[in-house]
C-alpha positions in Angstrom: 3.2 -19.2 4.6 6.3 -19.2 6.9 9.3 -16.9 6.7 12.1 -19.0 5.9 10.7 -22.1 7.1 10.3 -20.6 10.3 6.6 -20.6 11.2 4.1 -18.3 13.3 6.8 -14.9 12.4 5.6 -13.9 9.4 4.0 -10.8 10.5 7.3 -9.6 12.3 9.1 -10.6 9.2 7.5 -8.4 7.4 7.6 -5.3 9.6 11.5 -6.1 9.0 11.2 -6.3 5.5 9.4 -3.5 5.4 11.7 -1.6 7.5 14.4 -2.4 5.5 13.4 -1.6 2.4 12.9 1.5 3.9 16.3 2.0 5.5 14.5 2.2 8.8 16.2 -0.8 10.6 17.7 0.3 14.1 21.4 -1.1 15.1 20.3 -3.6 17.0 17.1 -5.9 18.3 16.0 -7.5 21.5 13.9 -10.5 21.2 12.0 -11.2 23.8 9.0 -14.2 24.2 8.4 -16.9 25.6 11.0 -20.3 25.6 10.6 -22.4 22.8 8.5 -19.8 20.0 11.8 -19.6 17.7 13.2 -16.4 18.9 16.9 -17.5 18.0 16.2 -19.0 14.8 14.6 -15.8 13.6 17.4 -13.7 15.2 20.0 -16.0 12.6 17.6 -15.7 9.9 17.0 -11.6 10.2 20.4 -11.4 10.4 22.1 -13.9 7.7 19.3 -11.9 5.2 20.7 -8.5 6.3 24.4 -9.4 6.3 23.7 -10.9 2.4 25.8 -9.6 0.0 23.6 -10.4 -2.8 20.1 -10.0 -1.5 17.7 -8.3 -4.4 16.7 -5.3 -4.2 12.9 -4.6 -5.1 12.1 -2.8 -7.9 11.4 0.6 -6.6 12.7 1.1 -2.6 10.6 4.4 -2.2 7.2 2.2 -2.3 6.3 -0.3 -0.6 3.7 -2.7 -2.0 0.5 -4.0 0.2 0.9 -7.3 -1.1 2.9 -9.7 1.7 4.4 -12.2 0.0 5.8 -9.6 -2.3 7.3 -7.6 0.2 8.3 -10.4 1.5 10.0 -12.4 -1.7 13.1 -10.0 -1.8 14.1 -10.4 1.8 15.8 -13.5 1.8 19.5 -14.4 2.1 21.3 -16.2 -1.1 22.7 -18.6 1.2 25.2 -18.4 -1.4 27.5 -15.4 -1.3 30.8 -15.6 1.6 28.6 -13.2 3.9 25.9 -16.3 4.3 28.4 -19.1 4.1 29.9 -17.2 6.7 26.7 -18.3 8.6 27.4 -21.9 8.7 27.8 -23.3 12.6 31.1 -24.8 12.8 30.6 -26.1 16.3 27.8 -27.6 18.3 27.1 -24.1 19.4 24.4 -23.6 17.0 26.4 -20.0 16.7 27.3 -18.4 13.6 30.8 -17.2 13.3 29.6 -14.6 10.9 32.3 -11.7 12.1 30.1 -8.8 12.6 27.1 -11.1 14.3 27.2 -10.8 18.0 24.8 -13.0 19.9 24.5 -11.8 23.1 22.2 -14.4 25.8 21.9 -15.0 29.6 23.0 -17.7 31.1 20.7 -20.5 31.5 20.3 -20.2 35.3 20.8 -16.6 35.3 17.9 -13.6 34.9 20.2 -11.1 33.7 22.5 -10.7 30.7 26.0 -9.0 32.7 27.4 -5.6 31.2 30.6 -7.4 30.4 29.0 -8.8 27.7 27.0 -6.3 26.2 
């Protein structure tokens, strides 16, 4: 199984989906890892699903089942609604220019992110 085609995160997936159905998600998220795992795809993908204007809500948000792919299956963006079109990379940034996404990287040859942009 991979969340949203994107394989080897299902576990953190589901601590966000979890999280979320709680209304336990912080403000924002580092992600941290090794070059190359998927760290930015997952970043787009975590937050195209929580900008989602149409995303189901499970059937009763005080429990949470023990059963993955069901706690997974209602965290997933529509892809359809103008939040996740919204999502779409105009450029050949590879950015979303979703207006309340801000990525936030260090430059290539750099080893720290400066305060200007945070």
């Amino acid at each position: 199984m991979s969340w949203q085609g994107i394989i080897g995160h299902d576990e953190i997936a589901l601590q966000f989906a979890r999280a979320n159905q709680r209304g336990r998600l912080g403000g924002s998220f580092l992600f941290v890892g090794t070059e190359g795992i998927g760290k930015t795809a997952f970043a787009f993908v975590l937050a195209k699903t929580l900008f989602c204007q149409k995303q189901q809500n499970p059937p009763s948000s005080e429990t949470v089942s023990f059963d993955r792919a069901e706690d997974l299956k209602y965290f997933a963006p529509c892809g359809e609604c103008p939040s996740c079109r919204q999502f779409v990379c105009p450029d050949s940034s590879g950015i979303p220019q979703h207006p309340d996404f801000y990525y936030v990287c260090k430059e290539p040859d750099k080893t720290r992110i400066p305060l200007e942009l945070l």
